[in-house]
C-alpha positions as CSV (number, residue, x, y, z in Angstrom):
1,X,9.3,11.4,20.0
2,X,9.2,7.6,20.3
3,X,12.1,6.1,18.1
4,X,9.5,3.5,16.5
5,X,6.9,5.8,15.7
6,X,9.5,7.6,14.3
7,X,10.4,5.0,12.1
8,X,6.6,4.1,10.9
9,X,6.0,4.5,7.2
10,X,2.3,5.4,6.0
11,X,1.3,3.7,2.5
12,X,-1.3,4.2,0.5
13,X,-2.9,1.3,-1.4
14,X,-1.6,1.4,-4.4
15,X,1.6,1.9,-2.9
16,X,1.5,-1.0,-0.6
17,X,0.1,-3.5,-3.7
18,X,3.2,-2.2,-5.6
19,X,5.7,-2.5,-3.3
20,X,4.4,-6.2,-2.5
21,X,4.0,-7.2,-6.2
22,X,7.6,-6.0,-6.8
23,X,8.6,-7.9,-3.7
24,X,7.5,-10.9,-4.7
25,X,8.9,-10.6,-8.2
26,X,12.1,-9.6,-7.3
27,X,12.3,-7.0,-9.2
28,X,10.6,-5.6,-12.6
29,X,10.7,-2.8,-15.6
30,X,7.9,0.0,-14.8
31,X,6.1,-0.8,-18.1
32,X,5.6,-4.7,-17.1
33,X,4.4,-3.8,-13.2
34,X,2.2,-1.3,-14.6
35,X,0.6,-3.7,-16.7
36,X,0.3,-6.3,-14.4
37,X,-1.1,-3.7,-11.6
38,X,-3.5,-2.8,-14.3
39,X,-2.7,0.6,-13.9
40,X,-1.8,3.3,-16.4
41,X,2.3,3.7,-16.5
42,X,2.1,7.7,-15.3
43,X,0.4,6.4,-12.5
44,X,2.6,3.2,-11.7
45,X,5.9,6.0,-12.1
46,X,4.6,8.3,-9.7
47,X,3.8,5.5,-6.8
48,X,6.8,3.8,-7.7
49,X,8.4,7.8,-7.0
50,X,6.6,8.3,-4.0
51,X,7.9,4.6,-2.6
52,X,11.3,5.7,-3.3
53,X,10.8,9.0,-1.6
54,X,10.1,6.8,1.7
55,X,13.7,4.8,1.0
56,X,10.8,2.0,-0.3
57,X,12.1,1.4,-3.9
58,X,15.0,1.7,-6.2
59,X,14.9,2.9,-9.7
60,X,17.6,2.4,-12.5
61,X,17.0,3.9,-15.8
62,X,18.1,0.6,-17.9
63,X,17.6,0.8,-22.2
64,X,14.7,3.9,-21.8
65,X,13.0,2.4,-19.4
66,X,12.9,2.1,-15.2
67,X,14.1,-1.1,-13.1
68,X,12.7,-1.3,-9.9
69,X,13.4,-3.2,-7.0
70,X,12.7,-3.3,-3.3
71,X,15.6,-1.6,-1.2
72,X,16.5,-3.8,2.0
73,X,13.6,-0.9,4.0
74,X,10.9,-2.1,1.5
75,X,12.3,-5.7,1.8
76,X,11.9,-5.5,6.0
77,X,8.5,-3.7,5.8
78,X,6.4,-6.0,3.4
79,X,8.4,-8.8,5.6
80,X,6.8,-7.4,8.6
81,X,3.4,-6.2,7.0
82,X,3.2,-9.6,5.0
83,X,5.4,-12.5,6.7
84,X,4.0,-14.8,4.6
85,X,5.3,-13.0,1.9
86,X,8.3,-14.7,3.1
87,X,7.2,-17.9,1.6
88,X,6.5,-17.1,-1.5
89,X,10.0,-15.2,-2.6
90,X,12.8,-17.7,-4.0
């Protein structure tokens, strides 16, 4: 099997959207991306689950709720899907 295939990640919509919006924020509590996304919490949790599955996103149980931040994987990939995205961070 080619290496870089190998190393493709698949995302779904939702997943992508999250993983850019936390991206560009740096970083965020699941009930605040939720409500940004516009999405109900469950379903922010279980894409933000999935995304950490794929080595996408880190979670931290902070004060009974989740952090969430891009791991250096998710940073790369939204840099290479998005390299504007570049801009827009810091």
């Amino acid at each position: 099997m080619n290496k870089a295939y190998a190393n493709e990640i698949s995302l779904t919509t939702n997943e992508a959207l999250v993983l850019q919006q936390v991206y560009e924020d740096g970083g965020d509590d699941a009930a605040t991306l939720a409500a940004q996304m516009g999405m109900p919490r469950r379903t922010a949790m279980n894409v933000l689950a999935d995304l950490r599955h794929k080595g996408l996103m880190a979670i931290d149980q902070a004060y009974g709720d989740a952090w969430v931040r891009p791991t250096t994987r998710g940073k790369r990939l939204v840099q290479r899907i998005w390299p504007e995205a570049q801009a827009i961070v810091y």
